[in-house]
C-alpha positions in Angstrom: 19.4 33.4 115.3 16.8 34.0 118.6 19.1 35.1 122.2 17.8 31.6 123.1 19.4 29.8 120.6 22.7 31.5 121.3 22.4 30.5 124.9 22.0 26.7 124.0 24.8 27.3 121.2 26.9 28.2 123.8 25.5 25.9 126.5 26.3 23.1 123.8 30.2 24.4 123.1 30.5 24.7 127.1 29.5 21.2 128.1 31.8 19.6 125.3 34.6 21.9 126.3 33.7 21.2 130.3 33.8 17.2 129.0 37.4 17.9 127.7 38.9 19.2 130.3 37.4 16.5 132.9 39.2 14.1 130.4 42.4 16.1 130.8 42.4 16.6 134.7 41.2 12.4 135.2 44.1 11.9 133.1 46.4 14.5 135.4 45.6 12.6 138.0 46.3 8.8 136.3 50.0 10.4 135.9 50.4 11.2 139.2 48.9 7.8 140.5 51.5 6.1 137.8 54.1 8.2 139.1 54.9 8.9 135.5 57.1 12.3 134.9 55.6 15.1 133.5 57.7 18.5 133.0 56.0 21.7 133.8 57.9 25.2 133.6 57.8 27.2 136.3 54.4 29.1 137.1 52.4 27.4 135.2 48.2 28.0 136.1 46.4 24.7 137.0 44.4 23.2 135.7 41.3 24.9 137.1 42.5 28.6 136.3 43.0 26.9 132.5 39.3 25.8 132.6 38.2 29.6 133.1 40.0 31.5 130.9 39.2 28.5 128.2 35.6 29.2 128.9 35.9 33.4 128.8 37.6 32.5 125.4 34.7 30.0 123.8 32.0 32.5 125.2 33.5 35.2 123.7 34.0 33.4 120.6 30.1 32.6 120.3 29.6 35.9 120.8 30.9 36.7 117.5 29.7 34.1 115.4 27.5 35.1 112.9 24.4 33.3 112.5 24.2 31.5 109.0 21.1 30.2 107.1 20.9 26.4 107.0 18.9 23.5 105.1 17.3 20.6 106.9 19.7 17.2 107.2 19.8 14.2 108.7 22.7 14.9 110.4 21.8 18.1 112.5 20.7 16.9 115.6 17.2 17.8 117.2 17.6 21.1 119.6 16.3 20.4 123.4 12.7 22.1 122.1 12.4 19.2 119.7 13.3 16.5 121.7 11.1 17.7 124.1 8.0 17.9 122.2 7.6 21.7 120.9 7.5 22.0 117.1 8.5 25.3 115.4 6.4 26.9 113.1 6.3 27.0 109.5 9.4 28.5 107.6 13.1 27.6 108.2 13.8 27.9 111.7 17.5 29.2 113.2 20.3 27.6 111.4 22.1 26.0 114.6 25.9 24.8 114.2 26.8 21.3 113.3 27.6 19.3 116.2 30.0 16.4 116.0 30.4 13.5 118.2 33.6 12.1 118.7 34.2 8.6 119.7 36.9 8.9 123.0 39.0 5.7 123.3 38.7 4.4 126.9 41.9 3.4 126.8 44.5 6.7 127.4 46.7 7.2 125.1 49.5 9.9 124.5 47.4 13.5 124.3 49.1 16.8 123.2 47.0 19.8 124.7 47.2 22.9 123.8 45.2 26.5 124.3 46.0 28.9 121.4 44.3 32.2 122.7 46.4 34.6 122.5 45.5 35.9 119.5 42.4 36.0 119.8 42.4 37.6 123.1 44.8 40.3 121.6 41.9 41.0 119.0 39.4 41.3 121.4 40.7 43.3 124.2 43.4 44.9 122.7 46.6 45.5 124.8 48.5 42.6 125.2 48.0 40.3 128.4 50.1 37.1 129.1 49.2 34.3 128.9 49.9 31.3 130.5 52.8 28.8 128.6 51.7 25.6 127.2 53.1 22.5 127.6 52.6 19.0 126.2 51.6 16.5 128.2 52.6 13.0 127.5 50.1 10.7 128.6 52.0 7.0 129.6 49.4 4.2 130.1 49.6 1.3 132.3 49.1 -1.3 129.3 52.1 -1.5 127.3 51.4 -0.4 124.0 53.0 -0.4 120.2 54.9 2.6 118.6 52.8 3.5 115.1 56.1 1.7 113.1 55.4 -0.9 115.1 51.2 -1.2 115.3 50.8 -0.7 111.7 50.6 -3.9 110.5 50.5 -3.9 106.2 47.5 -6.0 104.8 49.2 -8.8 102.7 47.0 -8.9 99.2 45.8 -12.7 97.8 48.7 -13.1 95.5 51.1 -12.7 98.2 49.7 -14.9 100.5 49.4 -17.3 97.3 53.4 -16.9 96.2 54.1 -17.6 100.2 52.6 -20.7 99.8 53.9 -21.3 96.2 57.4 -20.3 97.6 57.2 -22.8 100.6 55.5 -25.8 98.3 58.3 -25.9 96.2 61.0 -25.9 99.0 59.5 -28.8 100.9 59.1 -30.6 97.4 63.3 -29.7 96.7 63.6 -30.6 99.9 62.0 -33.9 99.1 63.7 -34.3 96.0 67.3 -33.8 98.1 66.3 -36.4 100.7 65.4 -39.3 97.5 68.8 -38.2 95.8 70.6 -38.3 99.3 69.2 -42.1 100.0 69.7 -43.1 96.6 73.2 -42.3 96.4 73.7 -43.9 100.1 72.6 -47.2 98.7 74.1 -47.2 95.8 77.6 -46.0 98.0 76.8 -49.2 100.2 76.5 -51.6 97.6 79.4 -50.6 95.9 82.1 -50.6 99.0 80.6 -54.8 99.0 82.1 -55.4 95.4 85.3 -55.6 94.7 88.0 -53.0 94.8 89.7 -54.1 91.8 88.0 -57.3 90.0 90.6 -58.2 87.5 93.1 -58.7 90.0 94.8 -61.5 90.6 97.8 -60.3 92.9 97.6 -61.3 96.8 97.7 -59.2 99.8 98.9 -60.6 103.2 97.1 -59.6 105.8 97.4 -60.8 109.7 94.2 -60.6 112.0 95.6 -60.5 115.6 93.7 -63.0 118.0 90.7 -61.2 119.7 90.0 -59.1 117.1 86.2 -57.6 117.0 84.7 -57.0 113.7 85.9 -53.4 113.1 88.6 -54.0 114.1 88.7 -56.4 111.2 87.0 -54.3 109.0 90.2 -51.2 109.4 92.7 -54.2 108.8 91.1 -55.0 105.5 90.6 -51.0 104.8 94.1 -50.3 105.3 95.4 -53.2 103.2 93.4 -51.9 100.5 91.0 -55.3 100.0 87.9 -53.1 101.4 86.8 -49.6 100.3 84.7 -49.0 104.1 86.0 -50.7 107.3 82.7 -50.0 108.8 80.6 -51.0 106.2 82.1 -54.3 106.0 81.8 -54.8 109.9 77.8 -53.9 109.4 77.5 -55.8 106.8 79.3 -58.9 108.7 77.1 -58.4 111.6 73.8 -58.2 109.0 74.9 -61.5 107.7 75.6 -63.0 111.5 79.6 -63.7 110.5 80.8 -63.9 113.8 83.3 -66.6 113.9 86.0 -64.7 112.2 88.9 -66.5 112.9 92.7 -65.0 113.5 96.1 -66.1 111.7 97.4 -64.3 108.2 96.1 -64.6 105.4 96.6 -64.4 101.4 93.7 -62.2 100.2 92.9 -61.1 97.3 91.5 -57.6 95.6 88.9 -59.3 93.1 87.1 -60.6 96.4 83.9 -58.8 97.3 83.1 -58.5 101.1 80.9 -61.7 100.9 84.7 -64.1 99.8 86.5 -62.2 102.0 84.2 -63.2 105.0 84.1 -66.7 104.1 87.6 -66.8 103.7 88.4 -65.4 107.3 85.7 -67.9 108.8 88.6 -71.0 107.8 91.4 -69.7 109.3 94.5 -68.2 108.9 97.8 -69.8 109.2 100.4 -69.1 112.4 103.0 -67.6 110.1 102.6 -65.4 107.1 102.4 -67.7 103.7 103.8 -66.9 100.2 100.1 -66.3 98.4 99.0 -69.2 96.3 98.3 -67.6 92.4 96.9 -71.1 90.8 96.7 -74.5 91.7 97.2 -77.4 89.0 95.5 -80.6 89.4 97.1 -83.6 87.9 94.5 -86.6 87.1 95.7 -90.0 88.2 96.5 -92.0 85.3 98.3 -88.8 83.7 101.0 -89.0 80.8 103.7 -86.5 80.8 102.7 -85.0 77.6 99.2 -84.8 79.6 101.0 -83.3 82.4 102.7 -80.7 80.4 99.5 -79.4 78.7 98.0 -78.8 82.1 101.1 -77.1 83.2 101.3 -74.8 80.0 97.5 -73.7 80.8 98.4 -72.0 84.2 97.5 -68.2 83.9 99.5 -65.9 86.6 102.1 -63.7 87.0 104.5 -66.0 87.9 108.4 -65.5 88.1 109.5 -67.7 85.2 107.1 -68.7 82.7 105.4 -72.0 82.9 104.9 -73.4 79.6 104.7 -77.0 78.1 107.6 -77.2 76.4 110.0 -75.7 79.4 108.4 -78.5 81.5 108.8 -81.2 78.6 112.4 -80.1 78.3 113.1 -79.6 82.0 111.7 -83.5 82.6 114.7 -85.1 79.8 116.9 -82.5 81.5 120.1 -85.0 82.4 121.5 -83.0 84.4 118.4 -81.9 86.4 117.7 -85.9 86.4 121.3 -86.3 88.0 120.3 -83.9 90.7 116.9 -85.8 91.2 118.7 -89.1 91.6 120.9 -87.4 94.2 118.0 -86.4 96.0 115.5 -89.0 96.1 118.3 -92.2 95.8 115.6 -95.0 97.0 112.7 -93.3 94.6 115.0 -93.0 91.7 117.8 -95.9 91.5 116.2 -97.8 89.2 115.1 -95.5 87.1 115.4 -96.3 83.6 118.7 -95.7 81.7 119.1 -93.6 78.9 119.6 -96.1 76.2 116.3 -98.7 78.0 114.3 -96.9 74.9 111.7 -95.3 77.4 110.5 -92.5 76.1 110.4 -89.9 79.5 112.9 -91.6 82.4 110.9 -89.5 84.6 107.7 -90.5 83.2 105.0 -92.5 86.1 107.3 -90.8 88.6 105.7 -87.6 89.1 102.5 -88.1 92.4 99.2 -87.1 90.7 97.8 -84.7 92.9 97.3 -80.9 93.3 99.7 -78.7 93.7 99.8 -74.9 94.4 101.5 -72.7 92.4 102.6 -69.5 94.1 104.8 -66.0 92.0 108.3 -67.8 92.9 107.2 -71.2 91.5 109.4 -72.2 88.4 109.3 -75.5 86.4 112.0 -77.1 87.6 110.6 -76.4 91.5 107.5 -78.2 90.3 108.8 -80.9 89.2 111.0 -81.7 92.1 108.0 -80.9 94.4 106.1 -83.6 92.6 108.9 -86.0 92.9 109.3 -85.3 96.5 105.5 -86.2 96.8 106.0 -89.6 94.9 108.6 -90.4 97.3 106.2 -89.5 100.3 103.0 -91.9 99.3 105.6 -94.3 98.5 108.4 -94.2 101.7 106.0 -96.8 103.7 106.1 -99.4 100.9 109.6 -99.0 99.9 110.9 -102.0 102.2 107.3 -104.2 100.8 108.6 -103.9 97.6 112.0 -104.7 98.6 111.0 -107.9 100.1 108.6 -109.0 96.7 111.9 -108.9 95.0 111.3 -105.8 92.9 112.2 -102.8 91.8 110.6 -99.2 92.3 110.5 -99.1 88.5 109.0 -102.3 88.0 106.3 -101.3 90.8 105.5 -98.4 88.8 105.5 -100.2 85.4 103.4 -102.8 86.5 100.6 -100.1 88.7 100.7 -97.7 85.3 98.8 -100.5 83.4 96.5 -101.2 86.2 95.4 -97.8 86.6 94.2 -98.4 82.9 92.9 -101.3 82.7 90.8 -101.6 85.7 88.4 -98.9 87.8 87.8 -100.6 91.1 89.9 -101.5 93.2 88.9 -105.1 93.6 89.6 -105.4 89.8 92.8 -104.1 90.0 94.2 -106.1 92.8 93.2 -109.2 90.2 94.5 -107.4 86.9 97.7 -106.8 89.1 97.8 -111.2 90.3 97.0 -111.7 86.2 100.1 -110.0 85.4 102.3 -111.2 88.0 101.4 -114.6 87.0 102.5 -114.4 83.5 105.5 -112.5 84.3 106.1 -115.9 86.3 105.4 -117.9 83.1 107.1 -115.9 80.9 103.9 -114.7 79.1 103.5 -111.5 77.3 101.9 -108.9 78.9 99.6 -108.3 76.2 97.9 -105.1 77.2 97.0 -102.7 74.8 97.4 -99.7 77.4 101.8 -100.5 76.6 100.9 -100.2 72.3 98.6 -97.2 72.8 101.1 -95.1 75.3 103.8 -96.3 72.4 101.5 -95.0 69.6 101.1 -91.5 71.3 97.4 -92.3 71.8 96.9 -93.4 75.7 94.5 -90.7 77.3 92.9 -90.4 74.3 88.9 -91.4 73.6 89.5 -95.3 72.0 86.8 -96.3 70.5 85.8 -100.5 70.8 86.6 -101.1 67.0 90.3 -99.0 67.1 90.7 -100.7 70.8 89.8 -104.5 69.0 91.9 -103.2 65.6 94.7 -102.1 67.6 98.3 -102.6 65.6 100.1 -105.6 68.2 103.4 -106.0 65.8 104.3 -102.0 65.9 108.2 -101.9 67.0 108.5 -100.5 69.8 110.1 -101.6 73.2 106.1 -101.3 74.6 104.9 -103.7 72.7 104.1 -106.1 74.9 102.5 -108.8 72.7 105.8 -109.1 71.4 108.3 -108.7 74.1 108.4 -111.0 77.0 108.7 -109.1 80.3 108.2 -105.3 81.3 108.2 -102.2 79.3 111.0 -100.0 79.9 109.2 -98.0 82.1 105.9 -96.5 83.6 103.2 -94.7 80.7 101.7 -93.0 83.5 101.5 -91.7 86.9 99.6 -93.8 88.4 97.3 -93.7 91.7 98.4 -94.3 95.5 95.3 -97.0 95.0 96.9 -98.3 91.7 100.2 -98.9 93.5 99.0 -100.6 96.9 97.0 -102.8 94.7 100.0 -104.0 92.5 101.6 -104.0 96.2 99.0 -106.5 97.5 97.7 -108.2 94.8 95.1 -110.7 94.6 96.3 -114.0 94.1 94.9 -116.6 91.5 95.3 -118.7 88.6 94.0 -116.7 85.8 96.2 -115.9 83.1 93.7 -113.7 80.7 91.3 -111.2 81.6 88.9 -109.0 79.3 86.6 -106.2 79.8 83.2 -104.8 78.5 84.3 -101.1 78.2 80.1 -100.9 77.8 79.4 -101.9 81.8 82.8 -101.3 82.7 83.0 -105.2 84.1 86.2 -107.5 83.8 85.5 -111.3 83.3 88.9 -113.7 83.7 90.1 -116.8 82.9 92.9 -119.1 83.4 92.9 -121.0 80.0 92.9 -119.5 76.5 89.6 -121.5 75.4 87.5 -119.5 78.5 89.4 -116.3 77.4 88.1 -116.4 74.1 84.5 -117.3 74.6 84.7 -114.2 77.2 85.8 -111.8 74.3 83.3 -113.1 72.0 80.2 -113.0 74.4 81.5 -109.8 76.3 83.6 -107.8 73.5 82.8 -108.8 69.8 79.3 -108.8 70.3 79.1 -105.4 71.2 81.6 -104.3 68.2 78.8 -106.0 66.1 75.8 -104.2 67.9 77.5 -101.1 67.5 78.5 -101.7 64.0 
């Protein structure tokens, strides 16, 4: 390598060492513009004394370099001579150190500088001089940066991103799932706390609504009294179905009604005092036997306190003593009531108001029949002075209204059925109805037919045979109708003697001699029984 060559070489390392140090004394000074704290030991050289003995130390280093043979590259830069236009003659030319370019980051960062030269000073000069202590140098920089932990971010591969997105897929679509489930088992909650809590019940629950109640207010009575699973569900549900006239009182209420019976029960109205609950109600037809009576008693279903059967009402009814008692009670209803050797088959029978009646846990056989006696005695207390003054008796009253409740529908007909049978109780006629032969044959409230109605046995012996016997029966064979008994009360007055009707239109024709009777119940009756036949 030429003495020129050197001199660059070391021009080169000089400049780049020169560079360095700049960097290091600019960033001296940043630190003391920062005010940032940097510890130096005592006696340390500055910064410009450091400079000179690092350039002694590089110049003695080139001094001692050996020179080594290099091939052409790419990456050896052109010397000064080159750039500047001079070529070198043929053959390899002097191998010249690789220089490197470093990149500087503008922005300072943390720099650890250090001059190891010791050594290398003790090699070349021999005896031992000190040097000068070293220190690091923490450089702090105005822009807050990240520690390496921190700044090293790791690269996340494909198939993690892809199980991230896998991972968060199937949580929305559980989450999803949870939210149906959730809703589905609210709606299914909410229409089960509408039906009722226990279906096959039939036992009551008294319940009071004070007066100014609101409807959740209404809705914790019921809750608490068992007859709704959700207070507040029933009051939303009132107020979806606009039920606001819930009215106060007490009320019998029962577990087999859903919200919807128990809101139209509180829209009637309770009562001002708590009521026994009411377990069935029995309906008695007008026109009923007692044997017909008895049947519908015997087909009451509840759990009452004494069994309600047929044949403890049919026995209760012949009873003598309970009749004793009865007679006792109700003395204007029940002194003429037939005797016990008048051949009547029930004494009590016609007596008993048709009507309907509620039966509640403490009703017992022998309360229902006294409470249908005392409602006989009711309809008929405003007539009982009438009656008195037509010269008859309650029992002949009855008798006479049992038959017209059969034998006629309206009550224009039965005002003149009831003057028919007055008149020939005046002339000593028989009755002659076959309503008396059929209640004596077991067969009255049964479906007659025209041909067993036309065929119907008038000499059976019986004290109801009224084509035989002159007069009354013994007593009523039915219960017959508040509209029955004010028409036998006020009856229509004629002269007809006979009457007949077509059971086909339901009409009644009358007469007041026998010839007119008969042509009636051969134009209106026989010639239907032969149309029919």
């Amino acid at each position: 390598m030429s003495e020129k060559s050197r001199e660059e070489e070391k021009l080169s390392f000089k400049e780049q060492i020169l560079r360095d140090l700049e960097k290091v004394k600019g960033y001296d000074e940043v630190l003391k513009e920062d005010k940032a704290v940097v510890r130096t030991p005592a006696n340390e050289p500055s910064a410009e004394e450091l400079m000179a003995d690092s350039l002694s130390t590089v110049e003695e280093i080139m001094r001692k370099a050996p020179t080594v043979p290099t091939h052409p590259s790419q990456d050896v830069p052109s010397s000064p001579a080159e750039e500047s236009g001079s070529r070198p003659g043929p053959g390899p030319g002097p191998v010249r150190p690789k220089k490197f370019e470093r990149e500087y980051n503008e922005t300072p960062t943390r720099v650890a500088v250090s001059y190891k030269t010791a050594e290398k000073k003790a090699e070349q000069a021999g005896p031992e001089t000190p040097t000068p202590a070293t220190e690091t140098v923490d450089i702090i920089s105005d822009t807050p940066r990240r520690s390496r932990r921190e700044g090293a971010k790791p690269v996340k591969s494909k198939k993690e991103k892809k199980s991230h997105v896998k991972a968060f897929v199937i949580s929305f679509l559980v989450f999803l799932a949870l939210l149906s489930a959730g809703g589905y088992f609210g709606y299914q909650y909410v229409l089960d706390s509408l039906l009722p809590i226990d279906a096959n019940s039939k036992k009551y629950v008294t319940v009071g609504i004070p007066e100014g109640s609101n409807v959740q207010e209404i809705g914790t009575t019921l809750e608490k009294a068992g007859l709704v699973k959700h207070g507040l569900i029933f009051s939303f549900y009132a107020k979806y179905k606009n039920y606001t006239d819930l009215k106060a009182g007490y009320y019998n209420l029962q577990k087999s009604m859903s919200t919807e019976d128990l809101l139209k029960e509180l829209q009637k109205g309770g009562t001002d005092e708590p009521q026994e609950p009411v377990l069935a109600t029995l309906t008695i037809p007008e026109g009923y036997t007692l044997d017909q009576i008895a049947q519908a008693v015997g087909q009451l279903e509840g759990d009452f306190k004494e069994s309600l059967t047929a044949e403890a009402f049919l026995a209760k009814v012949q009873d003598e003593t309970f009749i004793s008692q009865a007679v006792a009670k109700y003395p204007t209803l029940l002194e003429s009531l037939p005797a016990k050797d008048s051949g009547a088959r029930y004494r009590l029978e016609g007596y008993l108001f048709p009507a309907t009646y509620s039966i509640k846990e403490s009703t017992t056989v022998e309360s229902l029949i006294d409470e249908m006696l005392a409602a006989m005695d009711k309809n008929l207390s405003p007539y009982y002075s009438t009656i008195k003054s037509k010269n008859l008796t309650v029992n002949e009253l009855l008798t006479i209204a049992s038959l017209v409740e059969k034998e006629g529908a309206k009550t224009e007909d039965r005002k003149l059925i009831a003057g028919v049978f007055y008149n020939r109780l005046n002339r000593d006629m028989p009755l002659q109805s076959n309503i008396a032969i059929l209640y004596a044959q077991g067969k009255l409230g049964q479906n007659i037919s025209l041909a067993e109605d036309v065929a119907i046995d008038t000499n059976i012996d019986s004290p109801y045979n009224v084509y035989k016997n002159v007069g009354l029966m013994p007593g009523p064979v039915d219960s017959p109708s508040l509209d029955a008994i004010e028409s036998s009360i006020n009856q229509t007055k004629s002269d007809n003697l006979y009457f007949v009707a077509d059971v086909t239109e339901g009409k009644v024709y009358y007469a007041n001699n026998q010839e007119d009777h008969d042509r009636n119940v051969a134009e209106h009756v026989n010639s239907k029984l032969n149309q029919t036949n």
